[in-house]
C-alpha positions as a LaTeX table, in Angstrom:
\begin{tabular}{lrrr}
\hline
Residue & $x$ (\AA) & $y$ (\AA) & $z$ (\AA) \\
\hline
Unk1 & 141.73 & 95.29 & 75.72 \\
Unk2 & 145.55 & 95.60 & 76.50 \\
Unk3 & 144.72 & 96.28 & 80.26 \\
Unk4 & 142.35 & 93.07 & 80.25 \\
Unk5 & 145.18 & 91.21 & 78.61 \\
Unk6 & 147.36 & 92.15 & 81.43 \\
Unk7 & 145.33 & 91.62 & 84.18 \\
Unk8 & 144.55 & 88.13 & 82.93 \\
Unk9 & 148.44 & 87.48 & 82.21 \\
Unk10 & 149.32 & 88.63 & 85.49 \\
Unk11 & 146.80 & 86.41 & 87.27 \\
Unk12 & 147.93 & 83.14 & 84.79 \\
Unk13 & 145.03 & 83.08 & 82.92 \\
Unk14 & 146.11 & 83.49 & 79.52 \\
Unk15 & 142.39 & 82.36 & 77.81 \\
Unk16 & 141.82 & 86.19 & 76.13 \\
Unk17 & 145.41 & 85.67 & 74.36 \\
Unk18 & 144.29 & 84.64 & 71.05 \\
Unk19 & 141.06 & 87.06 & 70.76 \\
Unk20 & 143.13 & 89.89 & 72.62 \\
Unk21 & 146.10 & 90.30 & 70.28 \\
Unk22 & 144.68 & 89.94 & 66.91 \\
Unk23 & 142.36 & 92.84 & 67.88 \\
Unk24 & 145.20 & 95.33 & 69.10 \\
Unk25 & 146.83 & 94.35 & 65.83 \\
Unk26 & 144.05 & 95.05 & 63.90 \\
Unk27 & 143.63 & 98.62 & 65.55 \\
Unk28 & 147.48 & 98.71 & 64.99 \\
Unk29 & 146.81 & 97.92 & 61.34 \\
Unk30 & 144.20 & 100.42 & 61.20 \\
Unk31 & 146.34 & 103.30 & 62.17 \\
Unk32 & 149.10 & 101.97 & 59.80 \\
Unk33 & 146.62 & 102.29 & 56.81 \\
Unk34 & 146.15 & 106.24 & 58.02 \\
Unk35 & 149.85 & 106.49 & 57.93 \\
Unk36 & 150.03 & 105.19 & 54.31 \\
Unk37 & 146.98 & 107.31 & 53.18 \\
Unk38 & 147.01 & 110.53 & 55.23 \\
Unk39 & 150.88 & 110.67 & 55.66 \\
Unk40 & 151.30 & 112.64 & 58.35 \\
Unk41 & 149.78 & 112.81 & 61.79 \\
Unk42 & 149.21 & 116.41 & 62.10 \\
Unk43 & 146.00 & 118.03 & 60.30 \\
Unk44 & 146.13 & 119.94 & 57.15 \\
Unk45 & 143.55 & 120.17 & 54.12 \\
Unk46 & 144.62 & 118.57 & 51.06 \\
Unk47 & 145.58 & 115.50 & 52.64 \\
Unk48 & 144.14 & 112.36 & 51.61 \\
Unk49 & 141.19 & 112.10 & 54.02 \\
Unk50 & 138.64 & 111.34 & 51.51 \\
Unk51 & 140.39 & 107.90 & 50.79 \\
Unk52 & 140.84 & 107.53 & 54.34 \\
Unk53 & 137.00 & 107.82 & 54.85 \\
Unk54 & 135.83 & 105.77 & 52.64 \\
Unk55 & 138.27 & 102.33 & 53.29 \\
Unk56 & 137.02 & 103.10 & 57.13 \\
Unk57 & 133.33 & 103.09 & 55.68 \\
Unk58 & 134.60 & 100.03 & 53.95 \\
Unk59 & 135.79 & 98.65 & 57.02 \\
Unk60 & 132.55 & 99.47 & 58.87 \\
Unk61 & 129.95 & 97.89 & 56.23 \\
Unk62 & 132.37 & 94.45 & 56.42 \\
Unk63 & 131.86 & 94.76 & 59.77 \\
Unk64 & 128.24 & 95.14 & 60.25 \\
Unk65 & 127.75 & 92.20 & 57.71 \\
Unk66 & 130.26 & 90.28 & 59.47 \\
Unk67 & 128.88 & 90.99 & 63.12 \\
Unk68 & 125.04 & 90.70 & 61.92 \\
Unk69 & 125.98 & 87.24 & 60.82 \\
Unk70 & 127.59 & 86.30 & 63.89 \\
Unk71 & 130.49 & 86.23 & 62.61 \\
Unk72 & 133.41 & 87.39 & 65.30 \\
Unk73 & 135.81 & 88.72 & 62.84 \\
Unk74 & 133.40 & 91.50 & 62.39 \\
Unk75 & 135.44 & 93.20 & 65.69 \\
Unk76 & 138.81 & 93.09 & 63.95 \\
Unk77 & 137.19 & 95.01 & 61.31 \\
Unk78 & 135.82 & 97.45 & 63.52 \\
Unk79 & 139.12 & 97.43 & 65.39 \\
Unk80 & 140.95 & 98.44 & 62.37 \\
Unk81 & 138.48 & 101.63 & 61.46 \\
Unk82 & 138.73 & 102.76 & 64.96 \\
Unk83 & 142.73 & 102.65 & 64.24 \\
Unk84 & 142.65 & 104.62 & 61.39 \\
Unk85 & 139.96 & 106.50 & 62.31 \\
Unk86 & 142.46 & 107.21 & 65.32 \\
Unk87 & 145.49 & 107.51 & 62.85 \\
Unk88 & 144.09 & 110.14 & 60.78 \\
Unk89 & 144.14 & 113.34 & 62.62 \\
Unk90 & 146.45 & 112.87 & 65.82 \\
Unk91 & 147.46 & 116.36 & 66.13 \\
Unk92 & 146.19 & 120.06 & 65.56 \\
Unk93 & 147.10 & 123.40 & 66.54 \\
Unk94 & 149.43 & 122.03 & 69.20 \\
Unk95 & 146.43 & 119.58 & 70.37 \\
Unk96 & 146.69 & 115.57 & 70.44 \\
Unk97 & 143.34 & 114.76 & 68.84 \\
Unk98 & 141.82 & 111.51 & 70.17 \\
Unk99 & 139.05 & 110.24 & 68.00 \\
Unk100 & 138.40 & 106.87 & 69.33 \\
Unk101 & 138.55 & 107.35 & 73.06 \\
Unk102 & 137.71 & 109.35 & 75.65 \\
Unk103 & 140.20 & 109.48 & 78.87 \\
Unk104 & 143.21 & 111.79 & 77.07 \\
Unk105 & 140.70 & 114.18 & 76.46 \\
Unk106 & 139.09 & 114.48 & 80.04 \\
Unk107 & 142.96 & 114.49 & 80.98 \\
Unk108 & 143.77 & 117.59 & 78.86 \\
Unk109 & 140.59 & 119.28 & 79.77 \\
Unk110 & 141.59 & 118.57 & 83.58 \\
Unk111 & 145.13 & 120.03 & 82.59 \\
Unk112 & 144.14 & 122.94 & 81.10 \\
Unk113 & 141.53 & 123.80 & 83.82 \\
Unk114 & 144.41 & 123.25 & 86.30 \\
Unk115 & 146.33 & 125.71 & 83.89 \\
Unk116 & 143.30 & 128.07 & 83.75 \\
Unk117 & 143.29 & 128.25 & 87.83 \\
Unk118 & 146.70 & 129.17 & 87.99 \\
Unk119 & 146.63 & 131.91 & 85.88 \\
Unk120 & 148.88 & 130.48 & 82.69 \\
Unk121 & 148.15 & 131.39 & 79.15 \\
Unk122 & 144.95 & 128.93 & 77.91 \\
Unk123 & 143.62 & 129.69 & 74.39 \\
Unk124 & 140.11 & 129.12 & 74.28 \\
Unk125 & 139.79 & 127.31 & 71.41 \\
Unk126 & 141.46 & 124.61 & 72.64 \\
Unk127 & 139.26 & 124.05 & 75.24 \\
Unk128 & 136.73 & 124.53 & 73.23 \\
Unk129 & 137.71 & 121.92 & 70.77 \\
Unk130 & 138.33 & 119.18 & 73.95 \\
Unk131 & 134.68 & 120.41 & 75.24 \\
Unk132 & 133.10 & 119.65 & 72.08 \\
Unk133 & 134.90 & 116.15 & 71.83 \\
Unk134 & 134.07 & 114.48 & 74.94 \\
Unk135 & 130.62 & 116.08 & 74.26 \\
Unk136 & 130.69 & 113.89 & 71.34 \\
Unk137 & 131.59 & 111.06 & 72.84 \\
Unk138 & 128.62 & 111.44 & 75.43 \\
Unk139 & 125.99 & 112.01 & 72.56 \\
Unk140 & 127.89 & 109.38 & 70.70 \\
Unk141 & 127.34 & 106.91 & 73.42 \\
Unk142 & 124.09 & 107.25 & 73.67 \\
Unk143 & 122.83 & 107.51 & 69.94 \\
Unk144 & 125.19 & 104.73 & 69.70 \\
Unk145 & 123.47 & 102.33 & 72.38 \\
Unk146 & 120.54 & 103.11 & 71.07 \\
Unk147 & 121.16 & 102.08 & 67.53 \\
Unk148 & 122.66 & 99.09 & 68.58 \\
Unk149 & 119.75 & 98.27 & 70.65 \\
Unk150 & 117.54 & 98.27 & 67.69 \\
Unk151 & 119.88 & 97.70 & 64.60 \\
Unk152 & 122.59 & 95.04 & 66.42 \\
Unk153 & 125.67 & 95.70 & 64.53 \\
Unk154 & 123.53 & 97.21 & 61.23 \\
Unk155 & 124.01 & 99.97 & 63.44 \\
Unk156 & 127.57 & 100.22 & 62.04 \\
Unk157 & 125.82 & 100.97 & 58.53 \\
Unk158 & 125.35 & 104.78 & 60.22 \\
Unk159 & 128.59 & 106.11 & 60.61 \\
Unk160 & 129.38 & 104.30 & 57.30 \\
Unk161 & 127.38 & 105.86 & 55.18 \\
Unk162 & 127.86 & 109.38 & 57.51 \\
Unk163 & 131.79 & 108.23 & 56.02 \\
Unk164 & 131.11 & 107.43 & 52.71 \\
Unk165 & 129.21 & 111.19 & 52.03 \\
Unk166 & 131.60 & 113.30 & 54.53 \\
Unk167 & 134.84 & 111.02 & 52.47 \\
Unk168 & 133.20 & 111.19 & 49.07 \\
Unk169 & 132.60 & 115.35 & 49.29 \\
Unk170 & 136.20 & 115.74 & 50.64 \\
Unk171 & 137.83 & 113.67 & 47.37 \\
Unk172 & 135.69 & 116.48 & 45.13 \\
Unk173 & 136.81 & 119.35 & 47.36 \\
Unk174 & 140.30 & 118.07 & 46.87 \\
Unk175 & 140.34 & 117.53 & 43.74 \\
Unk176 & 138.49 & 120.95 & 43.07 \\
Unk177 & 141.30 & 122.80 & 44.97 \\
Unk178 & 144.31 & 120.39 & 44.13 \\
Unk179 & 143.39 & 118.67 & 40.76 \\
Unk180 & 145.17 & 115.54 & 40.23 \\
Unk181 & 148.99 & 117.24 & 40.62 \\
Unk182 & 150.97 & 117.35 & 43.80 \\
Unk183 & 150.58 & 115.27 & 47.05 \\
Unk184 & 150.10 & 117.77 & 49.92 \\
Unk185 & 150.77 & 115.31 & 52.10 \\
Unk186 & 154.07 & 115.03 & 51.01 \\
Unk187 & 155.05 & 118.30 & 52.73 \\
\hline
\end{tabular}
């Protein structure tokens, strides 16, 4: 969206503007929500994912209704649950964690090939991890198309619900392990 928005700037043609902006924001507002809820950007149980989860399920259902109706503010929804889907884990073991998109991880994969090929410490698990993220993506993709296809934006009601049970399960493993005391993301 930003590139589009410059490429249309550049040229004078400033008609994507007003639908532009208001969706980076939203994705902006998105990852500001995981930065209120989760705290921190690096990855460590007892965090508050659960709550994360489920106001991005939230976010998901409001947009399938909104979208199913034809109504365009469904995207700024979706915008924001990509942002703090995006915002929730950014970082672990040393890895930037991209959840939303795909071209940082087929650049770190590149890099650590290129890392691999010159004979430098690579742990496998890191590549691993990358591997099985822009596999993801792929199968993502493609389950996603297809649901779309068939569903239009219902299709959103998927990873919702996937959210609400995945969020839901983490609030009783948290609270299981933490009770209601201290705020591990506070550390």
């Amino acid at each position: 969206a930003v590139s589009r928005l410059s490429a249309d700037l550049g040229a004078g043609d400033d008609t994507d503007l007003l639908r532009v902006l208001p969706l980076v924001a939203s994705f902006i507002a998105g990852a500001v929500l995981a930065g209120m809820v989760v705290g921190r950007d690096a990855l460590r149980l007892g965090r508050h994912y659960g709550l994360a989860m489920l106001i991005e399920a939230a976010l998901l259902v409001g947009a399938a209704i909104l979208l199913h109706f034809g109504q365009s503010g469904g995207v700024f929804l979706a915008a924001a649950a990509a942002g703090l889907q995006n915002g929730m884990a950014s970082t672990y073991g040393g890895l930037i964690i991209r959840t939303t998109h795909v071209t940082g991880i087929a650049t770190d994969i590149g890099f650590l090939i290129g890392r691999w090929i010159t004979h430098r410490d690579v742990e496998p698990w890191k590549f691993g991890l990358l591997i099985a993220l822009f596999g993801s993506f792929f199968a993502g993709g493609i389950l996603g198309w297809y649901a779309s296809t068939t569903h239009d934006a219902l299709a959103l009601l998927a990873p919702a619900t996937a959210l609400t049970l995945a969020g839901s399960a983490y609030l009783l493993w948290r609270k299981s392990h933490f009770g209601t005391g201290g705020d591990p993301a506070s550390d």
